[in-house]
Each structure stands twice: as structure tokens, then as C-alpha cells.
ROVOVEX-193493 format. One line per field, with one value per residue: y, z, x of N, C-alpha, C in turn; residue in one letter; residue number from 1. Coordinates in steps of 0.02 Angstrom, whole numbers, plus 32768, in hexadecimal, padded with zeros to 4 digits. Each point is the difference from the previous one (the first is absolute). Layout:
// residues N
n.Y <- [Y  ...]
n.Z <- [Z  ...]
n.X <- [X  ...]
ca.Y <- [Y  ...]
ca.Z <- [Z  ...]
ca.X <- [X  ...]
c.Y <- [Y  ...]
c.Z <- [Z  ...]
c.X <- [X  ...]
res <- [a  ...]
n <- [NUM  ...]
// end
This chain:
// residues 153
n.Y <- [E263  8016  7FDD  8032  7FC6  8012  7FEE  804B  800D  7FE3  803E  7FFF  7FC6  802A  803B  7FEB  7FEA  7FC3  7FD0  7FCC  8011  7FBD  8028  8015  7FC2  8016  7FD3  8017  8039  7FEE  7FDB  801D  8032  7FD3  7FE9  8037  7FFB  7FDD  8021  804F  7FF0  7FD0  8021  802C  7FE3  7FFB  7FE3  8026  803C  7FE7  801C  7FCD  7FCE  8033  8015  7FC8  7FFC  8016  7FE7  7FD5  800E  800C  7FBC  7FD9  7FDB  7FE0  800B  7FB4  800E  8020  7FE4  7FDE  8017  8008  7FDC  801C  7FBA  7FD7  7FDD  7FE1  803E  801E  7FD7  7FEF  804B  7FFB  7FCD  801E  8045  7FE8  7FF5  804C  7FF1  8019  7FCE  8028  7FB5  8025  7FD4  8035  800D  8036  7FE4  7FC6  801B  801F  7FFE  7FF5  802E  7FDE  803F  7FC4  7FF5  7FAA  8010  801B  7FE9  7FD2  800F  8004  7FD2  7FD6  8028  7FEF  7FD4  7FF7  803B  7FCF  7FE0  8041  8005  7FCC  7FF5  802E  7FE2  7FDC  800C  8048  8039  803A  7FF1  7FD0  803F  801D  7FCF  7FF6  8044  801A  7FE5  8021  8036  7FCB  7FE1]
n.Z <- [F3DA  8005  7FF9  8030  7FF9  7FBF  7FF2  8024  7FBB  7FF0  8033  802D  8029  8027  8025  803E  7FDC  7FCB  8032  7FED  7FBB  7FE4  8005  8031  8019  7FDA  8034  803D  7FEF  8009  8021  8012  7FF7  8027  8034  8003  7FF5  801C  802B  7FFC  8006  8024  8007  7FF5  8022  7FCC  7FF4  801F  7FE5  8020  803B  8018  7FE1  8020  8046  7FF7  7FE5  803C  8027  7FF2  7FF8  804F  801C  7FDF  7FCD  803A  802F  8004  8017  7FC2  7FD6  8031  7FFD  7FC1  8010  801C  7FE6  8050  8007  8017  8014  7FF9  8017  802B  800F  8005  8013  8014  7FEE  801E  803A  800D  7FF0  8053  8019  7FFB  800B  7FF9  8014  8038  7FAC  802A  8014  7FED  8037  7FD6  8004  7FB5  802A  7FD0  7FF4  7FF4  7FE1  800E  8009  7FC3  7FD5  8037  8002  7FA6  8011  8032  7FD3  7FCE  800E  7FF7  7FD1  7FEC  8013  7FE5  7FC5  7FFA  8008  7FDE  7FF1  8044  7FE6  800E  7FC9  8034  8003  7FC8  7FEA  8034  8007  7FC8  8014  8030  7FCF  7FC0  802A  8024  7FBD]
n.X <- [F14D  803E  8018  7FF9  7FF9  8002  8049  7FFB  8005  804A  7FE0  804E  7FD1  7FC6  802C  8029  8029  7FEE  8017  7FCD  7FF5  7FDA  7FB4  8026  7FFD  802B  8013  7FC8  8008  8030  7FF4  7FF2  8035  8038  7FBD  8009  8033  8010  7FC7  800E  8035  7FE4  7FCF  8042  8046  8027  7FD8  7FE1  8036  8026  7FFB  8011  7FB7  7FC8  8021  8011  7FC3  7FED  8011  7FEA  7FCF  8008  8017  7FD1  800A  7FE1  8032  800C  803D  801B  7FD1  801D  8034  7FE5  7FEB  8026  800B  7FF2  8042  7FF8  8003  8034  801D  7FD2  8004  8054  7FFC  7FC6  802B  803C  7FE2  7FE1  8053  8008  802E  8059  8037  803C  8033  801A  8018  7FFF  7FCF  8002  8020  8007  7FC1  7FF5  7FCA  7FCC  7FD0  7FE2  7FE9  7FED  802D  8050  7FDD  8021  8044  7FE1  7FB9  8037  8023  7FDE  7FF6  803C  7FF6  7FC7  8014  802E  7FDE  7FE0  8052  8001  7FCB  800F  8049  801F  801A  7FF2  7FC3  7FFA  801C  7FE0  7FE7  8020  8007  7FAA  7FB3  802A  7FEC  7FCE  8005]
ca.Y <- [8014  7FD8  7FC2  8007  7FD3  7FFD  803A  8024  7FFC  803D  8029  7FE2  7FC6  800F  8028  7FD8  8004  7FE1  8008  7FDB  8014  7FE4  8031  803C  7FDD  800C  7FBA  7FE5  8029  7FDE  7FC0  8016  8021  7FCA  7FE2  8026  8019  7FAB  7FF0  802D  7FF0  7FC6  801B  8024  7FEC  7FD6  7FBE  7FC0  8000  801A  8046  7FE9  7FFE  803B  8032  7FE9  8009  8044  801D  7FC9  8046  803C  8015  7FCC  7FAE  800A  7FC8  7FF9  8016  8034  800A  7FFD  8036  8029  7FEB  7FE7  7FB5  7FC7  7FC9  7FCD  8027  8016  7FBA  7FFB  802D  7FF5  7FC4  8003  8016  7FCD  7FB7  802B  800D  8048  7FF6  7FB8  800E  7FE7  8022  8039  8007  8000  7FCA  7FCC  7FE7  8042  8002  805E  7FFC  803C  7FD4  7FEB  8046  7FFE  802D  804D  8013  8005  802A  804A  7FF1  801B  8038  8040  7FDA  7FF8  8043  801B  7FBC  8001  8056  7FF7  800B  804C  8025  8031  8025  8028  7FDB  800F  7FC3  7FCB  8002  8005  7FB0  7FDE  800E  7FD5  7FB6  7FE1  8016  7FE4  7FCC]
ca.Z <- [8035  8006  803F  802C  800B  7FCB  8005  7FCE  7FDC  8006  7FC4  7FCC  7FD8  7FC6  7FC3  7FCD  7FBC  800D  7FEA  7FB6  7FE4  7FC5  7FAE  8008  7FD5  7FB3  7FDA  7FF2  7FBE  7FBA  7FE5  8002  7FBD  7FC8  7FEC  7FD3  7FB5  7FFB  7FE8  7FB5  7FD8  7FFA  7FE3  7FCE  7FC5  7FBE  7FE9  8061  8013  805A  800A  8002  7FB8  7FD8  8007  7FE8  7FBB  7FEC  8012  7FB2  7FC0  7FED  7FFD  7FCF  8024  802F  802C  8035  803E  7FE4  8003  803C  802D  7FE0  8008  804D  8014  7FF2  7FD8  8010  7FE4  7FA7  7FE8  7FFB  7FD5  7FBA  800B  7FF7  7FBC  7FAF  7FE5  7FD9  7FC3  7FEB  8010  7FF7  8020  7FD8  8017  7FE5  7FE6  8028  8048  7FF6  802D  7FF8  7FC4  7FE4  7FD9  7FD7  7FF2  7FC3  7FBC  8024  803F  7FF6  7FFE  803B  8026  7FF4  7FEA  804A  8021  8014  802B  8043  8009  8015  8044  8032  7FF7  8029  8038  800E  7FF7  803F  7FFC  7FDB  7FD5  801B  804A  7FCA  7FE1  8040  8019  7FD4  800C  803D  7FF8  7FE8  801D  8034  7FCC]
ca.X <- [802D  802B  800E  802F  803A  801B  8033  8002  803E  8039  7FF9  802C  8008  7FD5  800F  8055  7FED  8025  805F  801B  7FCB  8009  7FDC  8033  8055  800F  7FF1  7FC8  7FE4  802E  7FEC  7FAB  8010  8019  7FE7  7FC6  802C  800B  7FD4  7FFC  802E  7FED  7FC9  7FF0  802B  7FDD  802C  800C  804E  7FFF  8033  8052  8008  8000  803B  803D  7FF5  8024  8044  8012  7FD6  8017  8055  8024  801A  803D  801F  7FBD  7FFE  7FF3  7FBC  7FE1  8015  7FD7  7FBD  8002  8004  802B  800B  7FD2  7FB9  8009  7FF5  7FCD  7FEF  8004  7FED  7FC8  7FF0  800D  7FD7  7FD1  8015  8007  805C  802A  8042  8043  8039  8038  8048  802E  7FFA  7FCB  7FEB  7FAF  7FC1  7FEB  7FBB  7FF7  7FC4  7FDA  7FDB  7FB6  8007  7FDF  7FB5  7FC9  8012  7FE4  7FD0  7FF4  8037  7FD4  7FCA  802B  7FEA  7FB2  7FFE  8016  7FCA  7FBE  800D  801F  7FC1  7FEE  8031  7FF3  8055  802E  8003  802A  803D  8038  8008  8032  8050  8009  800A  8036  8024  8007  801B]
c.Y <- [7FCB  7FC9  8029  7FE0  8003  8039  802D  8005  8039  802B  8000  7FD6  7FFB  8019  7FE1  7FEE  7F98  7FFD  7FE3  8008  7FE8  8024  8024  7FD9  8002  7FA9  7FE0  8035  7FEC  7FC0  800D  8014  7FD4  7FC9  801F  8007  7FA3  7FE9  801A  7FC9  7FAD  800F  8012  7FDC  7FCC  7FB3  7FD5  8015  8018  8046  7FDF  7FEE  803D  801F  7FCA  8020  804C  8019  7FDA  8039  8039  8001  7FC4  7FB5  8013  7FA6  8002  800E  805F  801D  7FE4  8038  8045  800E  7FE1  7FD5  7FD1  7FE3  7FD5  8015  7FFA  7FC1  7FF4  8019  7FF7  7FAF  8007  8027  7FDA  7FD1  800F  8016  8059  8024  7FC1  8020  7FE2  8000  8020  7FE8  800E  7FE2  7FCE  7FE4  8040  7FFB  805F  7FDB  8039  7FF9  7FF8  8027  8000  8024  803E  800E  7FFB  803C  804A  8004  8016  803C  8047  7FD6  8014  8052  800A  7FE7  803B  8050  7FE7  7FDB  8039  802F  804F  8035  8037  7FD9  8017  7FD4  7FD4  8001  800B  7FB7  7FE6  801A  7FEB  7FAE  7FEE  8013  7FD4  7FC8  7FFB]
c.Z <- [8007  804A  8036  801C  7FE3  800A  7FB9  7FB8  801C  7FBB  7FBF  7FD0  7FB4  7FB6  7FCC  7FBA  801B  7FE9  7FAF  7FF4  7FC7  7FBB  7FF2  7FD2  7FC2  7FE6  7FF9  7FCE  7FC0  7FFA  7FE6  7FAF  7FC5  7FF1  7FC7  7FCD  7FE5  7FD5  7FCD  7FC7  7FEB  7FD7  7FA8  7FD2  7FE4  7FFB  804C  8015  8046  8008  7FEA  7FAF  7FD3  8004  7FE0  7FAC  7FDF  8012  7FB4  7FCF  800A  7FFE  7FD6  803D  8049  800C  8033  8045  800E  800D  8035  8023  7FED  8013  8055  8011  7FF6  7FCF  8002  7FD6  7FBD  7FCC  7FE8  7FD6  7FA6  7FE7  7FD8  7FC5  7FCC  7FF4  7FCD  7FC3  8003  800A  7FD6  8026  7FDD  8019  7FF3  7FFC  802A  802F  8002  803B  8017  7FE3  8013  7FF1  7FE1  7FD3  7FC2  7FB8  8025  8062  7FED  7FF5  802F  802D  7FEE  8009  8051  801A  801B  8030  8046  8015  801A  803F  8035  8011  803D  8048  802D  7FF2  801F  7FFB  7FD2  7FD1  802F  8052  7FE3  8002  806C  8010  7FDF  8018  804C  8014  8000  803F  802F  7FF8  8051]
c.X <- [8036  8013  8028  802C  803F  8026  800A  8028  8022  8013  8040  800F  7FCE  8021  8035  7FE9  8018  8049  8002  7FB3  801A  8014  8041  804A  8016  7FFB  7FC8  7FCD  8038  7FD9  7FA7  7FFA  8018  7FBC  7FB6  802D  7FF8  7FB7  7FE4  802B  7FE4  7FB3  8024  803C  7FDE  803F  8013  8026  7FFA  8033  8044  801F  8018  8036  802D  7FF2  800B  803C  8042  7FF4  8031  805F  801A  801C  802B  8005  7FA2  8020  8004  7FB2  7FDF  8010  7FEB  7FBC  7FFB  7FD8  8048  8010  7FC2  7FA5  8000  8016  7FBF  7FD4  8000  7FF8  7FBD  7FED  8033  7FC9  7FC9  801C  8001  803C  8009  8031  8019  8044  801E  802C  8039  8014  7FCF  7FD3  7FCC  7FD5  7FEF  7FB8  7FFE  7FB7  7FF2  7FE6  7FB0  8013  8000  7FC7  7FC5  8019  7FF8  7FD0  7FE1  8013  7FA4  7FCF  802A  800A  7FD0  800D  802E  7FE8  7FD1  8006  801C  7FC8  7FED  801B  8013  8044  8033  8007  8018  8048  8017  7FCA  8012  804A  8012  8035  8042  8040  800A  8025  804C]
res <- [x  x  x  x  x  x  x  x  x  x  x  x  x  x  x  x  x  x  x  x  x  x  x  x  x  x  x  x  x  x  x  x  x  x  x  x  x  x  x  x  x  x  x  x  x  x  x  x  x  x  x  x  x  x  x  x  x  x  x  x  x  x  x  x  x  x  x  x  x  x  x  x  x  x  x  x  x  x  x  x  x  x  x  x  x  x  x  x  x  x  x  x  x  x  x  x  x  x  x  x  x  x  x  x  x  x  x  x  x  x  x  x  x  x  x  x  x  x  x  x  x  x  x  x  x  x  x  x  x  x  x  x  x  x  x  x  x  x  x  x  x  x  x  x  x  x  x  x  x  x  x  x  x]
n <- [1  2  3  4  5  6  7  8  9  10  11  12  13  14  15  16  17  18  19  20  21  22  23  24  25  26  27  28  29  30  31  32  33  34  35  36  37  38  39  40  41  42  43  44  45  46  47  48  49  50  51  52  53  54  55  56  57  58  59  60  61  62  63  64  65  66  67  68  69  70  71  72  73  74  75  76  77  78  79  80  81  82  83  84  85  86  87  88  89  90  91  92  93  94  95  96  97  98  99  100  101  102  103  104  105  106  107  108  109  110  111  112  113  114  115  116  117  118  119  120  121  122  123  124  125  126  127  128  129  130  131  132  133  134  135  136  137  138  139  140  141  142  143  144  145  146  147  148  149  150  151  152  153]
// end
């Protein structure tokens, strides 16, 4: 039996939904999502390469030598990021930079023969990595949260 003392709930208050309901935010299920893909992707690429390593390596595979501020902006990272970035695969011998001819005060990366070949070698790991994060999903839920996604860009 309950405390008569105790003031009744309001039946309104009962029902209201709350005003901010975490589960409900597109940023806190985006980050939830980015950390199960992070961890798919750390489990399955090959060679240590990190997300940032990787997208610079392919985005290299697929449009040839850019300017490093070019392929940062490709690959939506900073200056500062993508330095780094590529910093770390020349040291792996899977970039070089060379100055552009046209402007010296540009470096064109561009990758290695020991990079093309890591970058074919990853291209289907980085398929499986993004199959078995889309698992859940029919091809046609795939192909509208990919057009979503890009839409919010």
C-alpha cells in the first residue's frame, strides 16, 4: 500500500514524453555507428593502416598524385591532419612527395609501387569492412543511407 502522504503523480506529467531523449539524437546514434564501423575496421584492415591512413591511400589509387593540400581536402582532413597522415605513410615507404613543377612551393603525393600494392591488396578488406558494417541492411536501405548521409554533407 502506498504512503498517503505522498502526493499523487500527475497524470500529465506521467504521460509527457521527455523534452531531450538521448537514444532519439542523429549525433549520439552517428557516433554509436561510427564506433562499431572503427572497430570492424581496426579488427579487419591489414597492415595497421588506420581510417585516415587508408582514405588518403585510396583516394591516391583512385585519382593519381595530388597536391597534399588537394588530398586533404579530398579526404576531409586538415592541413595539419593530413600532414601527418602522409608523414607517417612516407615513413612506411607507402608515399613519396615530390615538388610540383608548377609551383615548388607545392608537394604532389603520390603513392609508392610498395603502396600500390598495399592499396590493392586493402581495396577488398576495406569492402568486407564496409559489407559487415552495413550488414543489417537490405542494398536498397544501403544505397538511401549513403544518399541520406551524403545529403546532410
Amino acid at each position: 500500500m502506498s504512503d498517503p502522504t505522498e502526493a499523487a503523480p500527475d497524470a500529465a506529467t506521467e504521460a509527457a514524453p521527455p523534452a531531450y531523449r538521448l537514444d532519439d539524437q542523429v549525433g549520439f546514434v552517428l557516433r554509436q555507428v561510427n564506433q562499431r564501423h572503427t572497430t570492424i575496421f581496426a579488427e579487419r584492415m591489414i597492415e595497421g593502416l588506420t581510417p585516415t591512413q587508408w582514405a588518403a591511400m585510396a583516394k591516391l589509387a583512385e585519382k593519381g598524385p595530388l597536391s597534399q593540400n588537394l588530398l586533404g581536402r579530398h579526404t576531409a582532413m586538415d592541413a595539419a591532419t593530413i600532414k601527418g597522415v602522409v608523414d607517417r605513410l612516407a615513413a612506411r615507404g607507402l608515399v613519396s612527395g615530390e615538388p610540383d613543377p608548377g609551383d615548388a612551393r607545392r608537394l604532389v603525393i603520390g603513392l609508392t609501387e610498395d603502396g600500390r600494392r598495399l592499396a590493392e591488396s586493402a581495396a577488398p578488406v576495406a569492402t568486407a569492412i564496409t559489407e559487415e558494417t552495413l550488414a543489417h541492411l537490405t542494398a536498397q536501405e544501403r544505397k538511401t543511407l549513403l544518399r541520406l548521409l551524403v545529403k546532410m554533407l
